[in-house]
C-alpha positions, 0 to 999 in steps of 0.5 A: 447376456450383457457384454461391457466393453470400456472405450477410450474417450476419443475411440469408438470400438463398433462391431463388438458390443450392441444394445448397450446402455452408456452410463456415467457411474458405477452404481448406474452400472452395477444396477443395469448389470443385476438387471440382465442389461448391458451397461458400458462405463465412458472410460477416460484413457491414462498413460501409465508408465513403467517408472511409477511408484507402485502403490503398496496394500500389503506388507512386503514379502520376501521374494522366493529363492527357487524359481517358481512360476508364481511370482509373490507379490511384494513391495515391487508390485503395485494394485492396479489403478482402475480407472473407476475404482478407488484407491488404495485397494481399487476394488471393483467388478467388470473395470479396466486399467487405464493403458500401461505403457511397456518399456519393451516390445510384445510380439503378438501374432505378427503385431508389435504391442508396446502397451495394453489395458489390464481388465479386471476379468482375467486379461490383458488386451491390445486396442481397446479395454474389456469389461465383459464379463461373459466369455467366449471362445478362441478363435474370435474376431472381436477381442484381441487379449491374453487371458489366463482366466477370462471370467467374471471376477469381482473383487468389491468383497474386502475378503477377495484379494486384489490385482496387482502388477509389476512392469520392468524393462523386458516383462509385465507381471499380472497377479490375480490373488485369491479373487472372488465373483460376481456378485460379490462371492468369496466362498470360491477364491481364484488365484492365478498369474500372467507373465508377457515379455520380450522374449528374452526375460528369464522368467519365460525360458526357452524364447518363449513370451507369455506365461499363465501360472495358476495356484489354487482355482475354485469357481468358473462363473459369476451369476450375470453369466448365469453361473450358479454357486460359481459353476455352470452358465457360461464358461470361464476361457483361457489362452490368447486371441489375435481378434482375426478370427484365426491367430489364437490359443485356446487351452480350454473353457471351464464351468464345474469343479473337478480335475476332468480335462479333455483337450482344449477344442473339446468339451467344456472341462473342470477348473481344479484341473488348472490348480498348479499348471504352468502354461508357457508358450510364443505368440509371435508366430503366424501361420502354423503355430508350433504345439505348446508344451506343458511338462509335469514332474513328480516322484517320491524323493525328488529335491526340487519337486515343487520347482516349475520345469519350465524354469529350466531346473534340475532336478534331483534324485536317488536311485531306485525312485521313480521319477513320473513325468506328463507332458501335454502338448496343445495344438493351436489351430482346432484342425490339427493333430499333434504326436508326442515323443520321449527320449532319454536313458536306457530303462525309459517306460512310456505308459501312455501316449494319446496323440490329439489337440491335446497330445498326451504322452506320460513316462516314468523312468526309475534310474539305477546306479548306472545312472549316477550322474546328469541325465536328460529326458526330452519331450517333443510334440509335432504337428501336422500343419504345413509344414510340420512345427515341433515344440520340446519340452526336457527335463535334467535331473541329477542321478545320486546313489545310496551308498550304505547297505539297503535297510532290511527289517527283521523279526517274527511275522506272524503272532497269535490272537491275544498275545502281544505284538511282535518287535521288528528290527532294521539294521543300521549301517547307520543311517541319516533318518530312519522313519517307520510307517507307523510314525516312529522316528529315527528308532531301530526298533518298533514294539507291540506290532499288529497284524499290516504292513509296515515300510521303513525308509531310511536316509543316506546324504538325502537319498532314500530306501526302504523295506516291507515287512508283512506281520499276519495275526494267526487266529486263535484256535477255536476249538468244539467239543462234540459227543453225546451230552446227555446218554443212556448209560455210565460214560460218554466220548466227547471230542474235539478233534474237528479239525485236528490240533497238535496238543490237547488238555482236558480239564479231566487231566487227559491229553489226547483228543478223545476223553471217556467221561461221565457226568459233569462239566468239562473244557479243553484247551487246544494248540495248533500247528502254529503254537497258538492256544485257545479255550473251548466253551464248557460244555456239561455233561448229563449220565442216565440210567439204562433199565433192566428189561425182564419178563415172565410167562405162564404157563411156560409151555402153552397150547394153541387158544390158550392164553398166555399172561406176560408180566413185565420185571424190568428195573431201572436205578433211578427214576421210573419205566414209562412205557412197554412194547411187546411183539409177540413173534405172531404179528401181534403186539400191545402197549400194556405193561403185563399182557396176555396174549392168545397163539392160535397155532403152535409152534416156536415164537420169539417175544420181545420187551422193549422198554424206556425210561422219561431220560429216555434210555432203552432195553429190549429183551426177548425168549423163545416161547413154544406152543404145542400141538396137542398130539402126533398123527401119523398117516396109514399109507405112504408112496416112496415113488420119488415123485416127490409126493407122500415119499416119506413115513410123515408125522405130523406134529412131530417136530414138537417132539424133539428126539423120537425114536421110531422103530418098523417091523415086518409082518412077520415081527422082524424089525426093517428100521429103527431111528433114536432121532426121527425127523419124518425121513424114513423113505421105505428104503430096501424094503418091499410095498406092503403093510408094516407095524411102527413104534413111535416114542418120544420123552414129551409124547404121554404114551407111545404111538403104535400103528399100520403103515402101508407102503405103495410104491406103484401109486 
């Protein structure tokens, strides 16, 4: 990259620039910059004085009343007079002033300056004018300058602002305002300032000389220092260099956008970090340089929140308000650590305190009505060289107390979907201001509140209080009926009790959360425990009618093989039977609407209908039906020997023949047994082995049975 560096006629600066083109105008020289040289104007040394009327581009403007480190430019400020630019506005890339003279003297590192050159790129410097346009960084052994922002400003652009100065008898003001870069960019402004004195000025408190103070910064880097869209290429540089290679600051280098910071030796870091600061530190010191401080207040409720620290004010605020407070502390030389500390009153919180190059150290205080009155909170940062060098930084603000009673909002907090908000109340002792979060003013009362948050804050004599209130919308109640919508029979339950609510009505009439209907449509409206309502869906409900099973049989008493016809009688009200399904109690079934059906042995067997309609609705119906045998047999010999084998007078079949009566006789005709109700149980009890005579009748057998029986206990 090309380096310019403007000479005075009779000064021949050597080591710092080489393979350089000296040229004789500007447009030579903005040719050879576009074309990656490393032009060089001749520049023809002036003597400026402090006395001379300044040359006025703007309107003038008033000088603010509260101290701030942005001096605006008004009707004592002049447009510096670039030595190859042309007036009134002296627009130009890369120039230099000629030399001003300083009515006073500039400790710089051990060096007393009583004049400098101010460099269009971001600086002042001492011996020589600079119109490089690509930085480098601190420390270097080739540019002795004070630089609030080393870079590539163009102003040609007539929507770039201008730089403009202001000497007075103990300061030199340097105001960069709202510039551009190269080449000739103003989508990114800059604005940025520079204040040297002789130590005693008041502009820089503390003995302190130099100032950088910064507004609104957008861009790093112009397109010859291979930036892009101002970003990237070669860093943009703030803080000051003797040109030893050893006394120096160095706050950072920027090339993006962005709020990222990570120290001044660190990475290259992001220029929005920069938008506000206010760097104040003494470039009379050589040797070990004490830390240079930085202090940053903020906090609702502070009158003077816009004020520099640095301009010694104080500053005010009201108990129960946080006061946010971070001081960075930059340690001049790259080999040492500096370690910050904080005192001040009771309740004092340190958050966080990172030792370093850049020592960060953040505090936060919130004073209570103990701290009526003035109170001081003091930074110090200290650094490791030989010997140890400290810097502090204090802030003095003026505790006020809130004298009526504190605001308390009062209303209901809860409200139910669909309905109207509700209406908070804050009472008024009365109050300064009232202000509510959702933009009502100076009112007691809000209306129509939805579901949120809401803060109101009042004002006593400029000091602040405020409470919450938290309005929660309840959900409406949803409820669902559930229960069989289209049944088999007259009626049906449909409920909603899942889950529960305190209070129901049916569109029937009915109020409990069970209802027995039949057919039609039907809702219910519910209210939970809440006391919030809602609807359900409508739901319809379909009855159908249950069928009548019947059947007949023939005969009505069958015997084994012969058939047997089932006729189906069921009925229903409305719409017709579809299917059959018979069991037949033998394993057997069918489908058919009138079978006939074969049993194969007797006995008692059940048979059942079932039978359904389209809807479908159900009925089963089922009767015992019997076969019998065709007759009793009865045997001729029987053993009662409890072997438990033949021991009982058996016959077989005869449990068709409900209510037999047996009677048994000996040989000699003399009855031994009788029973009117025989079920095979006669075990020849009491009587002797040998042959006996039986009568057996029973009302279903055509004709009695009669026979021998032989008992044989000993087989």
């Amino acid at each position: 990259m090309k380096k310019l560096l403007l000479l005075p006629v009779v000064t021949i600066f050597s080591g710092v620039l080489f393979a350089q083109d000296t040229v004789s105008s500007v447009a030579q020289y903005d040719r050879i910059k576009r074309e990656g040289g490393k032009p060089v104007l001749r520049h023809v040394d002036m003597n400026y004085s402090s006395v001379l009327k300044p040359l006025i581009t703007q309107p003038p403007q008033t000088q603010s009343t509260t101290c701030n480190c942005m001096i605006p430019v008004d009707n004592t400020f002049s447009v510096v007079p670039f030595s190859f630019s042309s007036p009134p506005d002296y627009r130009n890339d890369d120039d230099s002033s000629p030399l001003i003279s300083l009515p006073f003297t500039f400790c710089f590192y051990g060096q007393n300056q009583t004049g400098c050159y101010i460099n269009n790129n971001g600086n002042i410097s001492f011996g020589a004018p600079y119109g490089t346009f690509s930085a480098v960084g601190f420390p270097s052994a080739q540019f002795s300058m004070v630089a609030p922002f080393w870079a590539d400003v163009d102003t040609r652009n007539t929507g770039s602002g201008l730089v403009y100065y202001k000497v007075t008898n103990t300061a030199l003001i340097v105001r960069w305002q709202t510039v551009g870069y190269y080449s000739m960019y103003i989508d990114k402004l800059n604005d940025f300032q520079l204040i040297i004195t002789d130590g005693t000025d008041p502009l820089i408190p503390g003995g302190n000389n130099v100032s950088f103070c910064y507004s609104d910064m957008q861009w790093t880097t112009g397109d010859a220092s291979q930036g892009v869209n101002g970003f990237g290429g070669i860093p943009a540089t703030v803080g000051a260099n003797l040109g030893n290679g050893i006394d120096y600051i160095q706050f950072g280098q920027f090339d993006a956008p962005g709020t990222n910071y990570d120290g001044p030796l660190g990475a290259v870091d992001q220029v929005s970090w920069l938008d506000n600061q206010n760097f104040v530190f003494n470039t009379c010191n050589i040797g070990n340089i004490p830390p240079i401080p930085n202090l940053v207040v903020s906090g609702a409720g502070i009158d003077t929140l816009t004020v520099s620290i640095n301009c010694g004010d104080t500053l005010r605020i009201c108990e129960g308000n946080t006061l946010n407070l971070m001081a960075t502390f930059f340690a001049p030389e790259a080999t040492q650590t500096v370690t910050a500390t904080a005192n001040g009153p009771s309740g004092l919180v340190i958050n966080y305190n990172f030792p370093g190059t850049a020592a960060i150290i953040s505090a936060s205080f919130t004073p209570t009505s103990a701290n009526y009155g003035y109170n001081t909170i003091t930074f110090t940062g200290t650094d490791n060289g030989t010997p140890p060098q400290s810097a502090s930084s204090s802030v003095v603000f003026f505790v006020d107390t809130f004298q009526l009673p504190p605001p308390v909002i009062s209303g209901p907090d809860e409200y139910c979907q669909g309905s109207p908000g509700v209406t908070l109340n804050v009472n008024n002792p009365p109050y300064d201001s009232i202000y509510w979060s959702n933009g009502v003013i100076n009112n007691t009362t809000i209306t129509n509140v939805t579901a949120g948050n809401y803060i109101v804050t009042v004002e006593d004599s400029g000091c602040f209080k405020m409470d919450t209130f938290l309005v929660t919308m309840l959900l409406q109640p949803n409820p669902v009926i559930s229960g069989m919508l289209n049944f088999c029979g007259n009626t049906t339950t449909l409920s909603a009790t899942s889950p529960a609510y305190a209070s129901y009505n049916w569109s029937n009439g009915d109020t409990t959360g069970s209802v027995i209907v039949g057919s039609g449509t039907y809702t219910v409206a519910v209210t939970d425990t809440n006391g919030c309502t809602g609807p359900s869906q409508p739901v319809t409900v379909n009855a159908n009618p249950v069928p009548a099973g019947a059947f007949t049989s023939s005969p009505l008493i069958s015997f084994p093989g012969a058939p047997v016809n089932f006729t189906d009688q069921s009925s229903v009200s409305s719409g017709n039977i579809v299917s059959w399904f018979w069991t037949f109690g033998d394993g057997d079934s069918s489908f058919a609407q009138n079978p006939a059906h074969v049993y194969q042995n007797p006995g008692t067997y059940t048979v059942c209908l079932h039978v359904a309609t389209s809807t479908p609705c159900y009925d089963t119906i089922c009767f015992p039906y019997e076969v019998q045998p065709f007759d009793v047999t009865a045997p001729n010999v029987f053993t009662p020997n409890r072997d438990g084998n033949n021991d009982m007078l058996v016959f077989d079949n005869l449990q068709y023949f409900p209510n037999a009566m047996l009677i048994v006789y000996n040989r000699w005709g003399n009855k031994v047994y009788e029973s009117t109700n025989y079920t095979n149980n006669w075990d020849g009890d009491k009587v002797s082995d040998g042959v006996y005579y039986y009568v057996l009748t029973a009302p279903d057998l055509k004709e009695p049975k009669t026979g021998f029986v032989h008992i044989l206990r000993g087989q």
